[in-house]
N, C-alpha and C positions, 0 to 999 in steps of 0.2 A: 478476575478484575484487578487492574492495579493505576496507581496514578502516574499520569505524564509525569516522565523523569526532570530536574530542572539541568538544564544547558544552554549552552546558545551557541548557534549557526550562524554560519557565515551567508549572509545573502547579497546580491549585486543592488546597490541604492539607484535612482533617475541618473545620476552620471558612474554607472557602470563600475561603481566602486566597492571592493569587500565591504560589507558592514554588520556587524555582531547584532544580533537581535534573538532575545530568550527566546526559547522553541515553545516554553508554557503557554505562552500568552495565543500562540497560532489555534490553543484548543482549548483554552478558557472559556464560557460560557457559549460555548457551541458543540455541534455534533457534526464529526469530522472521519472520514473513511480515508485510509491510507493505503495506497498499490505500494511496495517495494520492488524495487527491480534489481536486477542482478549487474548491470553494466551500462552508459550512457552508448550509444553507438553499438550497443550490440546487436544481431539483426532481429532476434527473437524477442527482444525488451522494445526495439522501437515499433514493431508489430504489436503489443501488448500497450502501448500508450497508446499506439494510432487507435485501436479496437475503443479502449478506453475512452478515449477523445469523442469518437462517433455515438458510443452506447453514455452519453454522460448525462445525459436528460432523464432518461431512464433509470441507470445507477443512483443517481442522488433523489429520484424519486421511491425508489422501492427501498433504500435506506434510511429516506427521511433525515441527510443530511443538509449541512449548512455549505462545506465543503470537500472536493474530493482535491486531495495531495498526494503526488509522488513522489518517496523515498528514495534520491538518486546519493550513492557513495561516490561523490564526485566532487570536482572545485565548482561555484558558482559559473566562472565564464566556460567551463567547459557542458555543465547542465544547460545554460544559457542559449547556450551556444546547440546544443540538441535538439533542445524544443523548438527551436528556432525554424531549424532544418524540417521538421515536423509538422511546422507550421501550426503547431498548436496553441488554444485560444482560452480554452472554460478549466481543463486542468492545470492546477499551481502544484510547482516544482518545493523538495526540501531536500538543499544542496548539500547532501550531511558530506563535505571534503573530507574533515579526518573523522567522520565514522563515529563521532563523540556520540550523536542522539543515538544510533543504531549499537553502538556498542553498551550503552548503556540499558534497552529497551532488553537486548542479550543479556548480559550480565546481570543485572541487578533484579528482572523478573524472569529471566529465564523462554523471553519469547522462540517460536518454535523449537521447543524441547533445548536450551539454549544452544543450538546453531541459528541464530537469525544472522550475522554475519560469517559467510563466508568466502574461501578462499579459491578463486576463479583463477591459477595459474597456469591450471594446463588447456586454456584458452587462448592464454596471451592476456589475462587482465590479472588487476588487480584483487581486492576485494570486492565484496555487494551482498546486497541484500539478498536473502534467500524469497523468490518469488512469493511474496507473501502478502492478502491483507488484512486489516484491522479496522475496527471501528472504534470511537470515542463518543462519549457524551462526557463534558463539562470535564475534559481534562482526565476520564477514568476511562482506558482500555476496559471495552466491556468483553467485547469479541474477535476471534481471528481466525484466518481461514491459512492453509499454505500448501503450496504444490506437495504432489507425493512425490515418493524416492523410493527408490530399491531396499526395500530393508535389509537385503542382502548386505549390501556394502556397508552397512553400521555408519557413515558418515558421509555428512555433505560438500566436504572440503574436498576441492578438486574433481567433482563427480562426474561420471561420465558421460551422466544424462543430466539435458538442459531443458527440464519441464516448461510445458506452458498450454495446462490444460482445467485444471482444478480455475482459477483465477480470468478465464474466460468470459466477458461480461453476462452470456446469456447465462450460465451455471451461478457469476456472483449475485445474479439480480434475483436467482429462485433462492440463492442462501440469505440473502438481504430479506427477501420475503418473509421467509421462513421464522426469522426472529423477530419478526415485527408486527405484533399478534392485530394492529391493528388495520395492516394489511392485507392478511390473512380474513378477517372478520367482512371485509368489503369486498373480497374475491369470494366469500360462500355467502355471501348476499346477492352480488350482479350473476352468480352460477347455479347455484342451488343443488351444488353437486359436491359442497368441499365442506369437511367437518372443522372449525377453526378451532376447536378441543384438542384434536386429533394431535400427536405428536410431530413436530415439522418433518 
């Protein structure tokens, strides 16, 4: 567990303008489920928000979130500009352009094993998130979930493979379960088949 880092993000204001606003405050007194994606416009990332977008009823129920946000390493009008294309409605965008909140989350706690930002060049992109999510309560990373990798290759910079399977809504909604003993406790009540002791 560790606390939301303090920064601030650039995000697009009603007239379509950069505007600086602390990223703390987006997870202050709520409970907040974070996707990270690797690339805006990638085909594999806008597959994983679309899935997201349709399973979001679901996800933020079996979470017991306030909100789910995507972790885009991108400028505001080009994130904007994605979702757009997506036609996306119920999920809110977190335009990290220079990588401050993600690089942060990396360095200073060491989110997944600290590669959470890496280096997408032999794609044709820049940097990004390493397929990854995370949950908050009141501003305090509790939990995180992230794609696997080759443990062969010792590193995620540049890899060869562009997971997208760990982070699949039907898979994050049994890990969302799983730590949620009061969900767990309602599903061996309506079944009478599930032990909610039981290890998830």
């Amino acid at each position: 567990m560790f606390e939301i880092p303090e920064c601030e993000v650039f995000f697009l204001n009603s007239k379509k303008v950069p505007t600086r606003k602390p990223i703390y405050k987006l997870f202050k007194d709520k409970t907040i489920l974070v996707l990270g994606v690797g690339s805006p416009f990638n085909p594999i990332d806008t597959q994983m928000v679309k899935d997201w977008e349709k399973a979001y009823d679901d996800l933020k129920a079996a979470g017991e979130v306030d909100e789910i946000y995507v972790l885009v390493i991108a400028s505001p009008a080009t994130t904007d500009a994605w979702f757009k294309s997506m036609k996306i409605k119920k999920l809110k965008p977190i335009p990290d352009g220079n990588a401050a909140f993600a690089l942060r989350l990396e360095g200073t706690f060491g989110l997944c094993s600290g590669t959470y930002v890496t280096r997408r060049w032999n794609r044709g992109e820049n940097i990004g998130c390493w397929r990854t999510a995370w949950i908050s309560e009141d501003a305090i990373v509790m939990k995180h979930w992230e794609e696997e990798w080759e443990l062969a290759q010792d590193v995620r910079h540049n890899c060869d493979i562009d997971p997208y399977d760990e982070m699949k809504p039907d898979k994050m909604i049994v890990k969302l379960k799983s730590r949620n003993q009061k969900s767990r406790i309602s599903e061996a009540n309506a079944s009478g088949n599930i032990d909610p002791a039981a290890p998830a």
